[in-house]
C-alpha positions as CSV (number, residue, x, y, z in Angstrom):
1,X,8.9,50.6,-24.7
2,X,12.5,51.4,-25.3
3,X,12.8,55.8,-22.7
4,X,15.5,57.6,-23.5
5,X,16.4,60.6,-20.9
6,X,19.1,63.3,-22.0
7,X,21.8,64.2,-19.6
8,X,22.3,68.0,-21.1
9,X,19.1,70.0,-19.1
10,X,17.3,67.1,-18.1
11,X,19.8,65.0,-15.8
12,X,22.7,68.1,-15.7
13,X,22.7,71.6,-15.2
14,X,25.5,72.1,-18.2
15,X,24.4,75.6,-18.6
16,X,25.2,76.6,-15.2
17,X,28.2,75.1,-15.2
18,X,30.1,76.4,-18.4
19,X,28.7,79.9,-16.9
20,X,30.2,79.7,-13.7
21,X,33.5,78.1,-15.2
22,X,33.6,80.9,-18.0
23,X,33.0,83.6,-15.4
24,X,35.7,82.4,-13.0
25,X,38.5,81.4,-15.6
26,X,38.2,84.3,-18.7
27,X,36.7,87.0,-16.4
28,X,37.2,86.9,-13.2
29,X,40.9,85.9,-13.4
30,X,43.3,88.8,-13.9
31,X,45.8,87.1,-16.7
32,X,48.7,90.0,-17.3
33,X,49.7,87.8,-20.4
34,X,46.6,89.2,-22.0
35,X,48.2,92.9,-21.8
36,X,50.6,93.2,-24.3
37,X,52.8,96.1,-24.1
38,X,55.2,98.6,-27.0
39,X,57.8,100.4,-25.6
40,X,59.8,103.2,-27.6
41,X,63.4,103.2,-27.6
42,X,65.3,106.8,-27.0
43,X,69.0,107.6,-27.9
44,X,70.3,106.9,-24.2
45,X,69.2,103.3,-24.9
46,X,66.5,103.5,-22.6
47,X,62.8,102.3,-23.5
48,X,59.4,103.9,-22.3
49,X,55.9,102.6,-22.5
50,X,54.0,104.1,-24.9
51,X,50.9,102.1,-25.5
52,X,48.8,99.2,-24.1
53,X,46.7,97.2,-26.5
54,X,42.9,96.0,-24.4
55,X,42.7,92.6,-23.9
56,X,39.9,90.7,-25.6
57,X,36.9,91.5,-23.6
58,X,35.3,88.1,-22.6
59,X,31.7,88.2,-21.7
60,X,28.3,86.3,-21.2
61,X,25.1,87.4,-23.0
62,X,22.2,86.4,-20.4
63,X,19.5,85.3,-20.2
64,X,21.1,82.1,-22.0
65,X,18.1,81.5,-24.0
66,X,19.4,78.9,-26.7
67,X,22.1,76.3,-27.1
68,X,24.2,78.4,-29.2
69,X,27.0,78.5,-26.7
70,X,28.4,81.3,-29.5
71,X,25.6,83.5,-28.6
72,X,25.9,83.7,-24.9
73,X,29.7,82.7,-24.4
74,X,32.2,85.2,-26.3
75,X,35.2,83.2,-27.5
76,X,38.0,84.5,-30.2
77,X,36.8,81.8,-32.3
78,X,35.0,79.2,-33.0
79,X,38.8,77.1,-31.7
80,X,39.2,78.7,-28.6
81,X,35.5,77.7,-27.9
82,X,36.3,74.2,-28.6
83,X,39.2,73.9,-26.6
84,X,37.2,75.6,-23.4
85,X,34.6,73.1,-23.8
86,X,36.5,69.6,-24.5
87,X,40.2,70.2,-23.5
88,X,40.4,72.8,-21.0
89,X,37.9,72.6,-18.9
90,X,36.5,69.4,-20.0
91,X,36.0,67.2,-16.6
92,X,35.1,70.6,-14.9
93,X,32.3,71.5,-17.2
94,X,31.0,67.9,-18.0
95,X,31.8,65.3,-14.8
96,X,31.6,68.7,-12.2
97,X,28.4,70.2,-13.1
98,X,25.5,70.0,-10.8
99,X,22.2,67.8,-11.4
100,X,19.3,69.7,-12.9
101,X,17.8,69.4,-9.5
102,X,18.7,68.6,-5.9
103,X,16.6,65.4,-6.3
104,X,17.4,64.6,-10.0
105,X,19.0,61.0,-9.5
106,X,16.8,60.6,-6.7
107,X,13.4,60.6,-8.9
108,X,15.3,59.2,-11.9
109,X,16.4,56.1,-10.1
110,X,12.8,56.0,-8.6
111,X,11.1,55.9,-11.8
112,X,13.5,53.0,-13.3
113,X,13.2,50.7,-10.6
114,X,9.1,51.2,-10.6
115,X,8.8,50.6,-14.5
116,X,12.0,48.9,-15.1
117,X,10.1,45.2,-15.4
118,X,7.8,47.0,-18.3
119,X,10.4,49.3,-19.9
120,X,13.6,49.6,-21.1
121,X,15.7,53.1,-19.7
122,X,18.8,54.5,-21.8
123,X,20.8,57.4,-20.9
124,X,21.7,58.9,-24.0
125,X,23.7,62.4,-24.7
126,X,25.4,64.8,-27.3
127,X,29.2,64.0,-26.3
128,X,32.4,65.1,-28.0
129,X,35.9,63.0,-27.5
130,X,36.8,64.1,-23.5
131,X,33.1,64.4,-22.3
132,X,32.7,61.2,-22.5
133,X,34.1,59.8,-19.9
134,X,33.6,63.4,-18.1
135,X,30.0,62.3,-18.6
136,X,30.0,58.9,-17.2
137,X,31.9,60.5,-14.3
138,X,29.0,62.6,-13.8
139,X,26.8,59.9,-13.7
140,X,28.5,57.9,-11.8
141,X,29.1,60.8,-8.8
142,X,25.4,61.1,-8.5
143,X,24.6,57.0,-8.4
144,X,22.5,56.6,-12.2
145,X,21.1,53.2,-11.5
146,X,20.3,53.1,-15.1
147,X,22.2,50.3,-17.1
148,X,22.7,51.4,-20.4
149,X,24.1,54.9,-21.8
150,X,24.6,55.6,-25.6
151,X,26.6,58.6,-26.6
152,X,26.0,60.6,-30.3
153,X,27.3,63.2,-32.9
154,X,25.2,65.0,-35.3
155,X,26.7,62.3,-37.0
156,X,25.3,59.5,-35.4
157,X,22.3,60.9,-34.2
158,X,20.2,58.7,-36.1
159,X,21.7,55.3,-34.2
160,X,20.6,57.0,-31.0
161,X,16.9,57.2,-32.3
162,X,17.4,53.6,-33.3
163,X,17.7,53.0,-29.8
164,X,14.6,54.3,-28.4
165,X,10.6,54.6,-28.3
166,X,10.4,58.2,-26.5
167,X,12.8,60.6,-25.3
168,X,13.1,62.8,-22.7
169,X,14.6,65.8,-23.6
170,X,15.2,70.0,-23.4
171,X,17.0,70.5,-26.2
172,X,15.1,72.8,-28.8
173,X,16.4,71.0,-32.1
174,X,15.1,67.7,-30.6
175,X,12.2,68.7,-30.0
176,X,11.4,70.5,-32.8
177,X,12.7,67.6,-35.7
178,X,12.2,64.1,-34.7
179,X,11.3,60.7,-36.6
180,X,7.5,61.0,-36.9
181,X,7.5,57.7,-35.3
182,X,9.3,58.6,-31.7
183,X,7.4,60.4,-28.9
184,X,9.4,63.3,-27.1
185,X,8.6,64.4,-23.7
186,X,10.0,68.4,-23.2
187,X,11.8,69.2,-19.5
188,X,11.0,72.4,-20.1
189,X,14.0,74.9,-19.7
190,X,14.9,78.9,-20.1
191,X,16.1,78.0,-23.5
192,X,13.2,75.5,-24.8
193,X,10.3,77.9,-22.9
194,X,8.5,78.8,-26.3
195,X,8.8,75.7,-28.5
196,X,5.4,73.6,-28.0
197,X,5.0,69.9,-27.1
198,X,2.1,68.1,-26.2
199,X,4.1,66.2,-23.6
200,X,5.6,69.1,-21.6
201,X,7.0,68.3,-17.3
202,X,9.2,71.2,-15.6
203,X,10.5,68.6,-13.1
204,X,12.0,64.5,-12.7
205,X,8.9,64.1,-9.9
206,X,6.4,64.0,-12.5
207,X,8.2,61.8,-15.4
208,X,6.6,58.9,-13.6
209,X,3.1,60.0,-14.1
210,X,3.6,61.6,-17.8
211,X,4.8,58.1,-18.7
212,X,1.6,56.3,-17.3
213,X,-0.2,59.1,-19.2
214,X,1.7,58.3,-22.7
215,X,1.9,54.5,-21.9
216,X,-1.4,53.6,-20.2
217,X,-0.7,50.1,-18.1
């Protein structure tokens, strides 16, 4: 059988991370370029401050319970938000972020080098241009032993399904429209809590044993 195992949720915490990189670069940081200033000018030639327009209040809806980044994340529009996520902050967010887990790779790797003679393991993931390589940076900081990683686009997304048997994933529009022919496996999340699977694990340690389950030896 041909396992696919999502990076976004399952492998990294991508959530956490644009959070703490939103809070610390359009909150936290005082930016007096946002303050923008009129000043009247009297007959002496002299010019007094008269007004100060607010700076666009930046802020995070929580709990983050979808993948609507929109939502949760307040941007100026829908280009601003792009260029936080994949020019900005693109290596920061996507190769910085921490696993979903302190043992993540640890029971990943474990799982592939107990099945690996029976199974094929892809690593596959929702990329855009930069987090591509900010994504095989990630996995490459944290030691994937897994051999093969295939990125896609709502645009591709049927190549990736070509690739595999059953997936492995938390995102909610995965799990909810599939090919009627592919297994999927939640890693349940804040943001995937109410959708239903029949093949639901909250953590890497028991991927092992759902598989034997699914795939009886």
């Amino acid at each position: 059988m041909r396992i696919g195992i999502e990076i976004n949720g399952v492998l990294r915490d991508t959530i956490g991370k644009i959070t703490q990189v939103y809070q610390k670069n359009l909150i936290d940081t005082i930016d007096e370029e946002r303050f923008e200033k009129t000043y009247e000018l009297d007959v002496s030639g002299n010019t007094e401050e008269i007004s100060e327009i607010v700076p666009f209040e930046y802020k995070i809806n929580l709990p983050v319970g979808s993948l609507e980044i929109s939502n949760h994340f307040i941007f100026q529009n829908k280009e601003e938000e792009y260029s936080f996520l994949f020019e900005d902050y693109v290596m920061e967010i996507f190769g910085h972020a921490a696993s979903s887990e302190y043992t993540t790779f640890n029971d990943l790797n474990d799982v592939y080098i107990n099945l690996r003679d029976k199974h094929d393991f892809i690593v596959v993931s929702d990329e855009i241009g930069k987090s591509k390589p900010a994504s095989l940076f990630f996995l490459s900081k944290f030691g994937c032993q897994l051999e093969k990683v295939v990125f896609y686009s709502n645009y591709t997304i049927n190549s990736m399904w070509n690739e595999i048997d059953i997936l492995l994933t938390s995102n909610p529009s995965l799990l909810l429209e599939h090919p009627s022919d592919k297994l999927v496996i939640k890693f349940e999340t804040e943001y995937n809590k109410k959708i239903e699977s029949i093949h639901t694990i909250t953590t890497m340690k028991e991927f092992e044993e759902k598989l034997k389950e699914i795939i009886p030896c």
